[in-house]
Residue, then its C-alpha position, 0 to 999 in steps of 0.5 A: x228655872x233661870x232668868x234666862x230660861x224664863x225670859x226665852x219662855x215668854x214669846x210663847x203665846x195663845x193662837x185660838x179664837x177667843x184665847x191668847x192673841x187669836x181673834x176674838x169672835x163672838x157669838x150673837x144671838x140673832x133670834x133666828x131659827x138657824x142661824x146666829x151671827x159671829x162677830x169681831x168687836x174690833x173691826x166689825x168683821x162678822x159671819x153667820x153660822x148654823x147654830x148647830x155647826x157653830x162649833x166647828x165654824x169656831x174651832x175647825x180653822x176656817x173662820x179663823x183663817x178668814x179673820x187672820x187674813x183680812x181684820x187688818x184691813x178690816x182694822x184700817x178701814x173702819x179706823x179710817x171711818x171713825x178718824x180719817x174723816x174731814x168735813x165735806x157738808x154744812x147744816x146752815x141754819x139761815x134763820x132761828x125762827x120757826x113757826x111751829x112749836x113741835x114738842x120735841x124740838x131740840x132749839x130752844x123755844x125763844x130761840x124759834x119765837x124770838x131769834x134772828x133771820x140771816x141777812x141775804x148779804x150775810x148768807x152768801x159772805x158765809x157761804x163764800x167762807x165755806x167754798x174757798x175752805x172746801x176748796x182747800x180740803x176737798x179733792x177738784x171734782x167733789x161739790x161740798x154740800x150745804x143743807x139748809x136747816x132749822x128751825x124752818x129755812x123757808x121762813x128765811x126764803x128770799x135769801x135762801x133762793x138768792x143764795x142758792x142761785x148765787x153758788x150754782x153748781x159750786x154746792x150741792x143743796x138739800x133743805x130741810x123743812x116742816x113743809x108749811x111754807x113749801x108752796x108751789x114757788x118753793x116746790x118749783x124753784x128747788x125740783x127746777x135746781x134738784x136740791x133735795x127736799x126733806x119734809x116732816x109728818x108724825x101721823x097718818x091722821x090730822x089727830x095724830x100729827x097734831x099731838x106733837x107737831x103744831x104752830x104756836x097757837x096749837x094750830x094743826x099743820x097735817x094737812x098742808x104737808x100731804x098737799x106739799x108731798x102731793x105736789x112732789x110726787x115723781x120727784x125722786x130727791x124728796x123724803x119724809x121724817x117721823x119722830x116716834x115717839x110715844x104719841x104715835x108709836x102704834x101708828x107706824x105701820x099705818x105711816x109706812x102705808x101712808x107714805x108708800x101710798x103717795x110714792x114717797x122714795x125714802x122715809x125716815x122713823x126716827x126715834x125722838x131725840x131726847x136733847x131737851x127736857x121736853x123731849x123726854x115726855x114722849x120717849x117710848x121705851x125701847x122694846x115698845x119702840x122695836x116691836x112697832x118698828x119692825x113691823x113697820x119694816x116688815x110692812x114696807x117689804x110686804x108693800x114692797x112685795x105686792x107692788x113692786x115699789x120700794x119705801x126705803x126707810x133710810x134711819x134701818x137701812x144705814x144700820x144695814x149697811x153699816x153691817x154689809x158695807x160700813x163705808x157705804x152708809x149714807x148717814x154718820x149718826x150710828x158710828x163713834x165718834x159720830x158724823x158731827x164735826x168729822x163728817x159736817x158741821x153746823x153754822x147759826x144765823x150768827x154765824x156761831x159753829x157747832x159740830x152738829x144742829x143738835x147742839x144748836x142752843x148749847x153755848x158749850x158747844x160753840x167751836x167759834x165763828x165763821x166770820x172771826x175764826x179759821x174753820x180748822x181752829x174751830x173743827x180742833x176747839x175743845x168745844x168741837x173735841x168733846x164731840x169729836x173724841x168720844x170714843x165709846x171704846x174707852x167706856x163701860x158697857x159700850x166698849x164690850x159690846x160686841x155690835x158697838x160699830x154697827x149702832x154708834x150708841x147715838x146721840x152725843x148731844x142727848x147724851x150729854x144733856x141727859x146724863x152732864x157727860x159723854x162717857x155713857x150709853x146712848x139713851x136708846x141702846x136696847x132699841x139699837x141692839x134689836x135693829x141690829x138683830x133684825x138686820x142679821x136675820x135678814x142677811x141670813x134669810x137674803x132679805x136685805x136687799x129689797x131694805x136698801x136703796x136701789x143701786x146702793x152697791x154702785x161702786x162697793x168693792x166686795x172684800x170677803x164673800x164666804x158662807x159658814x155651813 
């Protein structure tokens, strides 16, 4: 054979799923009956087949033709979730004090003992910083949002009231707090305003919250957060955090029971962040952490069920969307490169910036400053990149796994902290894989809606609708 015959031989080339340039769609078991899922890694396309069709779902040409016809723009929509992102939220943490000491606190302990409030005039100088950056990033008619974070804000309050008065309309305003200072002033002030109020419990019984979450003196707080979610009731912009950790883990279906009781909207069950030493005391292991889960999840469906009243629990249903609607997820954590620095970022009391308040207290993370940089140069430091470009594409075993975009394999600074890098697994990778499975039988039992926020779909246009026999 001549070179030349050879060379006219090589343009010819594979067609056929998981073969030469055809598509690679994966099979993933689901643990349903009937069904299993079918999943392109790339770009997140997917699609449910009888098990005992999936041959010819494979083989037969349709879902084939399905792929070829839309993973391009499947490919841009989720290359542009992942890197066309630009900021469009601030975690302001106005003071580094906090009152509590919560055992998996990922702010160091001095730091919440002994730190520095933000003066009022301080507070509103950052906060103008941060409007006119907007302004210049941000189409007219969308309102950047400041969240206030902690530590615990509400120690800093005068100046939170001032500064969020001070703004108006110009922000949206959500504040984050451990609920012990949330008194009928503050209750009155934010739902007067509609500033969105994230509260903290981790037990459905004083005994239980006080294991993990406590003042400095050991001092229970589980009774001053029921009163303060009380007051809220009818309230919609209002939510509860858990961390599940090792000390409440089989409580979590009685949590679900406790906050569908007192009318809370939306809950959280988050798995602790594992950022700091003390943290990983109380990690659970992930199967443990799955099996009570799920069946906290199952419970707010039975509830939802019997009642008519959903508990939406935001941490599951965002895993949800990210399969049914990847840019309709309201959080960034599940995604790579994560929501930090892309998405929002976080400013100190001093002003420091960093691309999330989870690196709030590792210096090596420190962008710059408000008052001294340009926010751009910050968002492009080598402090903030090392957040922004990891990519879990490029590592093992995350860039073979075949449900990689729908879990994000979180957290960068838990990452980083427990392994001196960010190229490996996230620390709760087989707990992500089970909610992941748990959501696709959902779908394909037509159970996810009653999961998800009422309305979620307002405004989502839908790009491929199909049903594999």
């Amino acid at each position: 054979m001549t070179a030349a015959v050879e060379k006219a031989a090589v343009p010819s080339r594979g067609i056929y799923i998981n073969s030469g340039t055809g598509g690679q769609l994966l099979p993933i078991d689901i643990g349903h009956a009937e069904y299993m899922a079918v999943v392109n890694p790339e770009t997140a396309f997917w699609a449910l087949s009888r098990k005992d069709a999936l041959a010819d779902n494979l083989t037969n040409g349709k879902l084939a033709a399905l792929f070829k016809e839309k993973s391009a723009e499947f490919a841009e929509e989720m290359h542009m979730l992942r890197f066309g992102l630009k900021p469009s939220a601030v975690y302001v943490n106005p003071t580094e004090r906090c009152n509590l000491d919560c055992s998996y606190c990922y702010i160091p302990a001095d730091m919440r003992r002994f730190g520095e409030h933000m003066s009022t005039d301080k507070l509103i100088g950052a906060m103008t910083r941060l409007k006119d950056y907007f302004s210049q990033t941000m189409d007219a008619g969308r309102r950047p949002q400041i969240i206030f974070h902690g530590a615990e804000p509400l120690l800093n309050k005068e100046a939170l009231f001032e500064a969020i008065d001070h703004f108006g309309d110009a922000f949206g305003f959500g504040v984050q707090t451990n609920a012990t200072a949330l008194d009928d002033e503050a209750i009155d002030f934010f739902t007067s305003r509609g500033i969105s109020i994230g509260l903290s419990l981790d037990g459905p019984a004083a005994e239980i919250t006080l294991k993990t979450r406590r003042t400095w003196r050991g001092k229970g707080v589980h009774d001053k957060v029921l009163e303060a979610i009380g007051r809220l009731e009818g309230y919609p912009s209002f939510s509860v955090i858990s961390t599940a950790t090792t000390e409440n883990l089989m409580h979590l279906k009685s949590m679900v029971e406790l906050f569908h009781g007192l009318k809370v909207p939306t809950c959280m069950l988050n798995q602790v962040r594992c950022t700091l030493p003390r943290a990983r005391t109380v990690r659970p292991q992930d199967q443990d952490l799955a099996r009570h889960f799920i069946a906290a999840l199952e419970r707010s469906h039975e509830l939802y069920q019997e009642t008519g009243r959903k508990l939406v629990v935001a941490n599951f249903a965002n895993i949800l969307l990210a399969i049914i609607a990847p840019t309709a997820r309201r959080l960034m954590c599940d995604i790579s490169p994560c929501g930090g620095g892309r998405a929002f970022f976080a400013m100190s009391p001093k002003g420091d910036l960093f691309p999330c308040s989870e690196f709030i207290g590792l210096p090596e993370f420190n962008g710059g400053n408000l008052f001294k940089d340009d926010i751009a140069s910050v968002l492009d430091s080598a402090a903030f990149r090392k957040v922004t470009e990891r990519d879990l594409d490029t590592f093992k075993p995350c860039g073979d796994c075949a449900i990689r975009h729908f879990c994000g394999s979180p957290c960068p600074a838990e990452v980083h902290e427990i392994n001196g890098a960010m190229e490996y697994t996230g620390a709760f990778c087989e707990f992500y894989e089970e909610q992941v499975r748990y959501a696709f039988r959902l779908i394909a039992d037509g159970r996810e809606d009653a999961y998800l926020w009422d309305g979620w779909d307002e405004g989502v246009e839908t790009a491929l609708d199909v049903v594999l026999r």
